[in-house]
DSSP file (Angstrom, degrees, kcal/mol; ACC not computed):
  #  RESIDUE AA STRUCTURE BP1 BP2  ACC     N-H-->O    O-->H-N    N-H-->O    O-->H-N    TCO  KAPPA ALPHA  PHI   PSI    X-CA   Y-CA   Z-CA
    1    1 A X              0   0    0      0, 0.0    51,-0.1     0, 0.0     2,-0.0   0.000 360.0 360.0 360.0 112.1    8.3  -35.7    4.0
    2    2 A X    >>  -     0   0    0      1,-0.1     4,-2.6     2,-0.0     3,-1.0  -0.295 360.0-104.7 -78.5 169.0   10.6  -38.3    3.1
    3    3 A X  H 3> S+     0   0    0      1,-0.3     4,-1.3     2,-0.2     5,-0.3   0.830 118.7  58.5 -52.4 -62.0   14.4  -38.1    3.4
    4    4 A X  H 3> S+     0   0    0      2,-0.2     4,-1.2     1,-0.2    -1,-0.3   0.729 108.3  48.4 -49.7 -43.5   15.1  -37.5   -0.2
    5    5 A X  H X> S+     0   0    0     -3,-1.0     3,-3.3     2,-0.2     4,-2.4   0.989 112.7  56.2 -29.3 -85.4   12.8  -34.3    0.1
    6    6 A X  H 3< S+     0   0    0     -4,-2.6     4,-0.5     1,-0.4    -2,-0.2   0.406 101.7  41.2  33.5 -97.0   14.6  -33.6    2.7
    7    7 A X  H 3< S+     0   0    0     -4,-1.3     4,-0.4     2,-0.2    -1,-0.4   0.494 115.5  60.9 -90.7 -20.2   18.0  -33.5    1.8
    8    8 A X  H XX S+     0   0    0     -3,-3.3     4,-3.6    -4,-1.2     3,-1.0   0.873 109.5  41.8 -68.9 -44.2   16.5  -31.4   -1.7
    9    9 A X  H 3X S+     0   0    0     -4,-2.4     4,-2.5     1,-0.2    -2,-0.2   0.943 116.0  46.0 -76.6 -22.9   15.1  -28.6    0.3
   10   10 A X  H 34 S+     0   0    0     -4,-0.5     6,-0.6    -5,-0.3    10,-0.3   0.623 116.6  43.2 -87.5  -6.3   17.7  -28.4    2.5
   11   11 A X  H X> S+     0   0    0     -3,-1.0     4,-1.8    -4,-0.4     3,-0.6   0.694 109.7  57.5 -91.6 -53.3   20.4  -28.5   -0.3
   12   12 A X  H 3< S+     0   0    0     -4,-3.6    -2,-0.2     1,-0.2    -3,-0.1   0.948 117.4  36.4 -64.5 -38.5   18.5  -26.2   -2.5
   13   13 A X  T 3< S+     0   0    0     -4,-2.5    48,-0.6    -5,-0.3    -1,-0.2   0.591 130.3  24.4 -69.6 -11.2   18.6  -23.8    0.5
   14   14 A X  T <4 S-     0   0    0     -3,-0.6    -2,-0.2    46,-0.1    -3,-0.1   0.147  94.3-124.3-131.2  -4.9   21.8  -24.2    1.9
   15   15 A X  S  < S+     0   0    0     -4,-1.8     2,-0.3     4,-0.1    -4,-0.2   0.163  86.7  13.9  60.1 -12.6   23.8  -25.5   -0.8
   16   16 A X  S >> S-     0   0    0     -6,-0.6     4,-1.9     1,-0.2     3,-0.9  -0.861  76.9-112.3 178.7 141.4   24.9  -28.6    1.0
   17   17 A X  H 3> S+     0   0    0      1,-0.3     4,-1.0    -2,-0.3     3,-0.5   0.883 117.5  56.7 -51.3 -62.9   23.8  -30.4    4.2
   18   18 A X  H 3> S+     0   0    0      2,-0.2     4,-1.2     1,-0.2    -1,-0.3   0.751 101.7  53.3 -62.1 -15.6   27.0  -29.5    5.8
   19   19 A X  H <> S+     0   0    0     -3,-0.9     4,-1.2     1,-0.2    -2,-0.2   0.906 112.6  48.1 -47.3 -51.8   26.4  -25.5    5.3
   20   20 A X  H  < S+     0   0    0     -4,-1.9     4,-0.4    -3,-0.5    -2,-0.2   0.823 107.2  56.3 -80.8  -4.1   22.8  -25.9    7.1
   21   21 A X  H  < S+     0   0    0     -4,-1.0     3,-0.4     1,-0.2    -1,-0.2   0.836 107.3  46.5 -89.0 -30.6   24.3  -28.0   10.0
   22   22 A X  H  < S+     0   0    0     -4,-1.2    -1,-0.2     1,-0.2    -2,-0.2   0.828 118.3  43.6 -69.2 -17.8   27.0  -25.1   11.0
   23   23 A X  S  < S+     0   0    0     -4,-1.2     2,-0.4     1,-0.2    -1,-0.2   0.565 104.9  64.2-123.4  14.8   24.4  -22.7   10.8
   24   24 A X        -     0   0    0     -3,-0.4     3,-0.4    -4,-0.4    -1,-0.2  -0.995  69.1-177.7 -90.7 100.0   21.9  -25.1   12.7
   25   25 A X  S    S+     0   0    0     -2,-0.4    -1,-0.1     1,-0.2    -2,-0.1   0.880  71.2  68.0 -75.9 -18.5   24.0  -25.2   16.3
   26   26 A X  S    S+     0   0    0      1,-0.1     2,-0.5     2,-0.1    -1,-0.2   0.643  94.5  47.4 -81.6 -15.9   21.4  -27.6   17.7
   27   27 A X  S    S-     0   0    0     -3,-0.4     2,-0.6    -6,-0.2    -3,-0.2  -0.821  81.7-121.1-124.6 150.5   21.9  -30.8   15.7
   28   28 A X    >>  -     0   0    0     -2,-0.5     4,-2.5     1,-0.1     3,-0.7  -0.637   6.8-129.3 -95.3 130.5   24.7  -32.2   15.1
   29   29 A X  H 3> S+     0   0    0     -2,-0.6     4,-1.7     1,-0.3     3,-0.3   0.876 109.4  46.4 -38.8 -67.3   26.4  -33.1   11.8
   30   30 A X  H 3> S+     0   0    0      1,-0.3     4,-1.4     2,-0.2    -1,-0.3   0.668 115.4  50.2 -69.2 -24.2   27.3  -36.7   12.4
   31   31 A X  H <> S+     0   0    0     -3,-0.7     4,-2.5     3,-0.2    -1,-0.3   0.990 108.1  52.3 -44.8 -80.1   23.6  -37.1   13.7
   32   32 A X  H  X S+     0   0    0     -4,-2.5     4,-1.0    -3,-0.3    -2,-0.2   0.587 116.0  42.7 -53.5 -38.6   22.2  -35.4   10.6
   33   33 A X  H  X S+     0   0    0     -4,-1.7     4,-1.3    -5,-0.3     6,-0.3   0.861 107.4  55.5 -44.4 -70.1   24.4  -38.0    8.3
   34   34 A X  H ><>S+     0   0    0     -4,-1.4     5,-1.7    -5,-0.3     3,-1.2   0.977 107.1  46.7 -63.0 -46.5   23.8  -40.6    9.8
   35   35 A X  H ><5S+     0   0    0     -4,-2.5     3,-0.8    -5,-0.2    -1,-0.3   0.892 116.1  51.8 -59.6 -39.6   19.9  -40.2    9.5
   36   36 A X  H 3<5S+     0   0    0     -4,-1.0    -1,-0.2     1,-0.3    -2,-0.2   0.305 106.2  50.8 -85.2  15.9   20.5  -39.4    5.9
   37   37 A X  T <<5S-     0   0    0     -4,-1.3    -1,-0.3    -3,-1.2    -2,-0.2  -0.182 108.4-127.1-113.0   4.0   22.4  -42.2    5.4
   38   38 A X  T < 5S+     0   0    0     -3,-0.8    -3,-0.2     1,-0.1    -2,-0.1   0.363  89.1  99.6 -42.7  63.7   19.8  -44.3    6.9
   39   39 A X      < +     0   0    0     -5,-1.7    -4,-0.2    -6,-0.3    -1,-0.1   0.172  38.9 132.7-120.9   4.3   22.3  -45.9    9.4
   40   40 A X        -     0   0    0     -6,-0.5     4,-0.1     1,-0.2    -9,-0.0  -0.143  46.1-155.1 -77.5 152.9   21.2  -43.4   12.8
   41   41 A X  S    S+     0   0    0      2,-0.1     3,-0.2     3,-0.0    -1,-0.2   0.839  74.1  63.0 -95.0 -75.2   20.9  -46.5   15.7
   42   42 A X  S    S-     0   0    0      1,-0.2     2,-0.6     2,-0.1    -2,-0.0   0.786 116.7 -45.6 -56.7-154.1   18.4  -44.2   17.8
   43   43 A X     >  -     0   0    0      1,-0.2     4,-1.2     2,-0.1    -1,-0.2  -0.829  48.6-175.4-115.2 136.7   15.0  -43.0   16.6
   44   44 A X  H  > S+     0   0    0     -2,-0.6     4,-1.3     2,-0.2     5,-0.2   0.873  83.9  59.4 -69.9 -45.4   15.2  -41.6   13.1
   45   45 A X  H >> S+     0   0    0      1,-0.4     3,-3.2     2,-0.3     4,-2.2   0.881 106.8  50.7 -87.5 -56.4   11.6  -40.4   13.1
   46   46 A X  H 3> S+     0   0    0      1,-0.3     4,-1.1     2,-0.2    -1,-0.4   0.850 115.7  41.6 -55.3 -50.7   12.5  -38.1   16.2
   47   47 A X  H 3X S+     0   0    0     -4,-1.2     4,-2.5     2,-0.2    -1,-0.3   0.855 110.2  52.5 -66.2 -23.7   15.5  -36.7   14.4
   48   48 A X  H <X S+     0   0    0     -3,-3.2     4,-0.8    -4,-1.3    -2,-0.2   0.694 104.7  56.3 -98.2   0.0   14.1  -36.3   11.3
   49   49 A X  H  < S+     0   0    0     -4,-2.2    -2,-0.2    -5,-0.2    -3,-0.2   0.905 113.2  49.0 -73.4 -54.3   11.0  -34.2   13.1
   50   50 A X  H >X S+     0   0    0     -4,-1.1     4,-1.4     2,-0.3     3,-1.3   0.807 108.9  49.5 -67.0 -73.1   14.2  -32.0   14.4
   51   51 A X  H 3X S+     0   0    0     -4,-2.5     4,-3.0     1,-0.3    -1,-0.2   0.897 117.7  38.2 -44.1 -62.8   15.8  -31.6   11.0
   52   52 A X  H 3< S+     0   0    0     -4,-0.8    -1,-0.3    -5,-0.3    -2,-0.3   0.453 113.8  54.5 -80.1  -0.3   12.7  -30.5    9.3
   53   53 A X  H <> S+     0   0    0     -3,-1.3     4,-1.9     2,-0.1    -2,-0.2   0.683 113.8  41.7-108.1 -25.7   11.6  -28.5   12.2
   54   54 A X  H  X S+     0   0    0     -4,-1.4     4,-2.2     2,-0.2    -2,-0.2   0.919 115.3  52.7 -56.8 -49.5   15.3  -26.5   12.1
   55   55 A X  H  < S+     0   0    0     -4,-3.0    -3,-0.2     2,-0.2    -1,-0.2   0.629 114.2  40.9 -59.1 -27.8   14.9  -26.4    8.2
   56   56 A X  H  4 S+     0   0    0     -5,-0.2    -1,-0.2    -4,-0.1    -2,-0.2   0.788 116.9  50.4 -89.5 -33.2   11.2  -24.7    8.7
   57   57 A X  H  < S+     0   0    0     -4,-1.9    -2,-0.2     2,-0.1    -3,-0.2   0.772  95.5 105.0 -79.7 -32.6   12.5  -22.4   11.7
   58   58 A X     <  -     0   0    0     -4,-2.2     2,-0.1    -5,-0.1     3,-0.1  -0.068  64.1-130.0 -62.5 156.5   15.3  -21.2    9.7
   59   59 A X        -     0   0    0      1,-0.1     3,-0.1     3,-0.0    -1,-0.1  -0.593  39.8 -85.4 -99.7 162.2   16.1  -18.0    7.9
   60   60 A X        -     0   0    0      1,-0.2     2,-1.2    -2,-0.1    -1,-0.1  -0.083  51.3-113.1 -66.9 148.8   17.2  -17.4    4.5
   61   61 A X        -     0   0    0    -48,-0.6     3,-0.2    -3,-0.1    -1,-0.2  -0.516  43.1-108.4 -91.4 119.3   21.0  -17.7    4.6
   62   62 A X        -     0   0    0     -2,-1.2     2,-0.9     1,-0.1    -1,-0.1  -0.004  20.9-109.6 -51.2 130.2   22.4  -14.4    3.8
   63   63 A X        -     0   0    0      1,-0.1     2,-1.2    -3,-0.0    -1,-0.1  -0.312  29.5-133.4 -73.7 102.6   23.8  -13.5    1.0
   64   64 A X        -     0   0    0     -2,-0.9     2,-0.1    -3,-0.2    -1,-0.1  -0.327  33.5-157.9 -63.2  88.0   28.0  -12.9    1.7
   65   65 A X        -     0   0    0     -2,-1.2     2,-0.5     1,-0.0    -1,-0.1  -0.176  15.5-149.0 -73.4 171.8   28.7   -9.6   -0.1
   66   66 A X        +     0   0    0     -2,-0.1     2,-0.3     2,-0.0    -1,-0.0  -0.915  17.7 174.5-151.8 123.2   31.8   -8.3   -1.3
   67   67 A X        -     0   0    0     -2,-0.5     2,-0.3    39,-0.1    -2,-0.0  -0.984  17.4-146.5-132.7 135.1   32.4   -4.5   -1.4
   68   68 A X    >>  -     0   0    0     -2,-0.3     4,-1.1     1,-0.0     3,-1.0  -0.840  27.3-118.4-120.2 166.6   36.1   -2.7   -2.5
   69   69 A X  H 3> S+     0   0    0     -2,-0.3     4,-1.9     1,-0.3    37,-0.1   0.362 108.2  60.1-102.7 -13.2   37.1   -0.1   -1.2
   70   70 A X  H 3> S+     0   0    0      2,-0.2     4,-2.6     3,-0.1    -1,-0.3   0.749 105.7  58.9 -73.7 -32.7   37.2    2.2   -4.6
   71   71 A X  H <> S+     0   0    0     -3,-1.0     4,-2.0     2,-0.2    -2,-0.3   0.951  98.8  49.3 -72.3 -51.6   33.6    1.5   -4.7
   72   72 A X  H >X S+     0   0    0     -4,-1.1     4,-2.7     2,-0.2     3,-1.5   0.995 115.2  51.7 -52.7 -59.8   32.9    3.0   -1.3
   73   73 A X  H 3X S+     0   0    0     -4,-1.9     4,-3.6     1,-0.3    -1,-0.2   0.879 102.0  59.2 -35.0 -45.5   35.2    6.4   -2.8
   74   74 A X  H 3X S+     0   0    0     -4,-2.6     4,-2.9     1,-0.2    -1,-0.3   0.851 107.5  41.4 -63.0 -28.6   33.3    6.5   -5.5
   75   75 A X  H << S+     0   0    0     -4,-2.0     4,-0.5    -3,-1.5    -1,-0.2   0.734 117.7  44.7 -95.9  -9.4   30.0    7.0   -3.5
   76   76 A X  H >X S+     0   0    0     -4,-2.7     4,-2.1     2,-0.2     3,-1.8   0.910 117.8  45.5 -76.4 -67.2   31.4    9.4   -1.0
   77   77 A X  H 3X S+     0   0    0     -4,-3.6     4,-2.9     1,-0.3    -2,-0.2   0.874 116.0  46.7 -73.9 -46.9   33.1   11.3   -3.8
   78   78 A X  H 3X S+     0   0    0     -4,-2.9     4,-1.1     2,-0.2    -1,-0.3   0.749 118.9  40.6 -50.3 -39.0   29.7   11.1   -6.0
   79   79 A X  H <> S+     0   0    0     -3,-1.8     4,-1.6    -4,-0.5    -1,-0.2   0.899 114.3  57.4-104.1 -56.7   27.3   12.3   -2.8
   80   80 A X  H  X S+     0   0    0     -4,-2.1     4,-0.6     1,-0.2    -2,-0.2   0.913 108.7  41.1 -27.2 -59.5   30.0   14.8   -2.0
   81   81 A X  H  < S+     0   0    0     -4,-2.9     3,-0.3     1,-0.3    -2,-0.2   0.811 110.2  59.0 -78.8 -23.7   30.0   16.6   -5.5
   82   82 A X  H  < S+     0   0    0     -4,-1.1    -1,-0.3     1,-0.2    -2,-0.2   0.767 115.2  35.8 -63.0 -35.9   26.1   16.5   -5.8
   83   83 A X  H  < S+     0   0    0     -4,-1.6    -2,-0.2     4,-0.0    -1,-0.2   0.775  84.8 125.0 -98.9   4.4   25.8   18.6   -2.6
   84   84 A X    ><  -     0   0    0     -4,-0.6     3,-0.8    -3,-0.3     4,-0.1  -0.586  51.9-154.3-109.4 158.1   28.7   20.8   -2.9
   85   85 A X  T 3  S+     0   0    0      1,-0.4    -1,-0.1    -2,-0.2    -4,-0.0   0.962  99.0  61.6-100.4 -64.1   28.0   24.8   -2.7
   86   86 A X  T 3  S-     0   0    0      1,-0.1    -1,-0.4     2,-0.1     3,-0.1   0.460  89.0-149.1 -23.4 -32.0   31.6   25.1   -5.1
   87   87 A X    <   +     0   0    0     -3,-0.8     2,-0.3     1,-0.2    -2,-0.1   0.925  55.4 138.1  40.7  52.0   30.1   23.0   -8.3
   88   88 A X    >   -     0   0    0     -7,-0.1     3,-1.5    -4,-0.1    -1,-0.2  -0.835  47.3-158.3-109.8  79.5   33.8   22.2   -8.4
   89   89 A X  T 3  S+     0   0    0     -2,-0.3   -11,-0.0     1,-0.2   -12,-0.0  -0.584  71.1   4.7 -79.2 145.5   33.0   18.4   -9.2
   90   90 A X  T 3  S+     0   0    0      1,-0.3     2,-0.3   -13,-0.1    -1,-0.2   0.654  81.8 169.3  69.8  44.0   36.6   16.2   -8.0
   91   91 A X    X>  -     0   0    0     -3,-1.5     4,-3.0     1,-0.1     3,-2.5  -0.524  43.8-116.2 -72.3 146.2   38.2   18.9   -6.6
   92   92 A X  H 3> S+     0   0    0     -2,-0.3     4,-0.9     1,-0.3    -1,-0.1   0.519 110.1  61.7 -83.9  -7.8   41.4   17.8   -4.7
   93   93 A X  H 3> S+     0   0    0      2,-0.1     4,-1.4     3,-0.1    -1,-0.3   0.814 108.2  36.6 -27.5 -71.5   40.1   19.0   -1.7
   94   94 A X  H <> S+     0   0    0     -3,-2.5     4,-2.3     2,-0.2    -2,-0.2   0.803 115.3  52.4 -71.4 -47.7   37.3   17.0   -1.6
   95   95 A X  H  X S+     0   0    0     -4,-3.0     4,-1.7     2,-0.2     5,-0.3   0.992 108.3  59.7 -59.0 -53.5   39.0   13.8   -3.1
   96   96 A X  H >X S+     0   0    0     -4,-0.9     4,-1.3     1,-0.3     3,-0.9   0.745 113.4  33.2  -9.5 -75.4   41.6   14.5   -0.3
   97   97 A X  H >X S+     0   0    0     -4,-1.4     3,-1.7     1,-0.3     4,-0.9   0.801 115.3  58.8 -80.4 -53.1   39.1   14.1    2.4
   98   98 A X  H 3X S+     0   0    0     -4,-2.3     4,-2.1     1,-0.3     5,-0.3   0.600 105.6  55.8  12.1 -54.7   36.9   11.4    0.5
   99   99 A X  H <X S+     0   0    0     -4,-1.7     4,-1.5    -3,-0.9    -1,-0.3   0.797 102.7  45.0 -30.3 -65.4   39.8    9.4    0.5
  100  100 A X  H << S+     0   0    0     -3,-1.7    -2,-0.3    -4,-1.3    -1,-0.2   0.593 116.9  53.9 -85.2 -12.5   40.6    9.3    4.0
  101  101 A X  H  X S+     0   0    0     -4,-0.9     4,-1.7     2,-0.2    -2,-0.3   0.890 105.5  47.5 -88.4 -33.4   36.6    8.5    4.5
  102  102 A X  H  X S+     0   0    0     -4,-2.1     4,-3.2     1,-0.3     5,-0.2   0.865 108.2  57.9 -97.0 -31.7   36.2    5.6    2.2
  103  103 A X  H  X S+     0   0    0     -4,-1.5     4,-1.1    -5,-0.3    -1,-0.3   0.828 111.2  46.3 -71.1 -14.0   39.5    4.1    4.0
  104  104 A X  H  4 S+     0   0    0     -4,-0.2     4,-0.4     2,-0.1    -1,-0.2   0.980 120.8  34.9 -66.0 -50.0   37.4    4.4    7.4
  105  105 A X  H >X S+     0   0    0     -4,-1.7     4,-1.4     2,-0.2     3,-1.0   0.856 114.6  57.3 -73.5 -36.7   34.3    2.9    6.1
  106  106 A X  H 3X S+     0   0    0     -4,-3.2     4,-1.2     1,-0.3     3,-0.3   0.893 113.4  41.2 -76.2 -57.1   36.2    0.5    3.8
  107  107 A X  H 3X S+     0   0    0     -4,-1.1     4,-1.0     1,-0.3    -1,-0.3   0.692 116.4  47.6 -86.3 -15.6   38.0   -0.9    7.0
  108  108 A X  H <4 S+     0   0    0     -3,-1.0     4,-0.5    -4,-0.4    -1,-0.3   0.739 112.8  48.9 -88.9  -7.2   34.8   -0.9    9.5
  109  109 A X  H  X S+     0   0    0     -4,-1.4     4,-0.9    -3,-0.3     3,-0.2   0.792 112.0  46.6 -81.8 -45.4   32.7   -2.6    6.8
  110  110 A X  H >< S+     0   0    0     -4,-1.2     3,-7.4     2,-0.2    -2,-0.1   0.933 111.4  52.9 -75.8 -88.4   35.9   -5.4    6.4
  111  111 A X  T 3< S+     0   0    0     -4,-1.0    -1,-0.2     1,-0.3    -2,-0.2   0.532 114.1  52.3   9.4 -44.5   35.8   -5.6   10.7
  112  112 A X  T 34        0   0    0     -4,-0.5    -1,-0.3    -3,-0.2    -2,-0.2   0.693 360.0 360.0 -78.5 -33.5   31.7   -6.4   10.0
  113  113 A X    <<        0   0    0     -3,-7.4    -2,-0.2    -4,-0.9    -1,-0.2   0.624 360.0 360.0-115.2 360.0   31.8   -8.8    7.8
């Protein structure tokens, strides 16, 4: 594969050569430049066997969600009113306690990510 491959798959997968080198720990940015750059002193071939063997070994890079914390209410309060014996749907009860659950999950979910 030549470099210009390369640097496509590895852009189209990562969005940008520096993105896959933080989430490659084993090669090193300025390394990974400099070979695409075709200015590396040492032997390219051996780095560019490295690159493409990190780039084959790697996993898809995960997709960065974004979750608020009304959304979490809503799906306690929603799962709540479906199961509850009362067919009292948003009774203040329920929101009460719903409330104080989505601010639990809300904040170990934040903690997670």
């Amino acid at each position: 594969m030549n470099l210009e491959e390369l640097r496509q798959k590895i852009v189209k997968k990562y969005g940008s050569i520096h993105n896959f080198c933080k989430l490659n720990e084993n090669l090193t940015r300025a390394t990974v430049y400099l070979v695409f750059a075709e200015k590396y002193a040492g032997n390219t071939q051996k780095q560019l066997a490295r690159i493409e063997k990190a780039l084959d070994n790697s996993e898809d890079v995960p997709k960065k969600i974004t979750i608020e914390e009304q959304e979490v209410l809503e799906v306690l309060q929603q799962t709540k009113c479906i199961n509850c014996r009362l067919l009292r749907p948003n009774c203040p009860e329920c929101k009460r306690k719903s409330i104080n659950e989505a601010t639990a999950v809300f904040s170990f979910i934040q903690s997670k990510l």
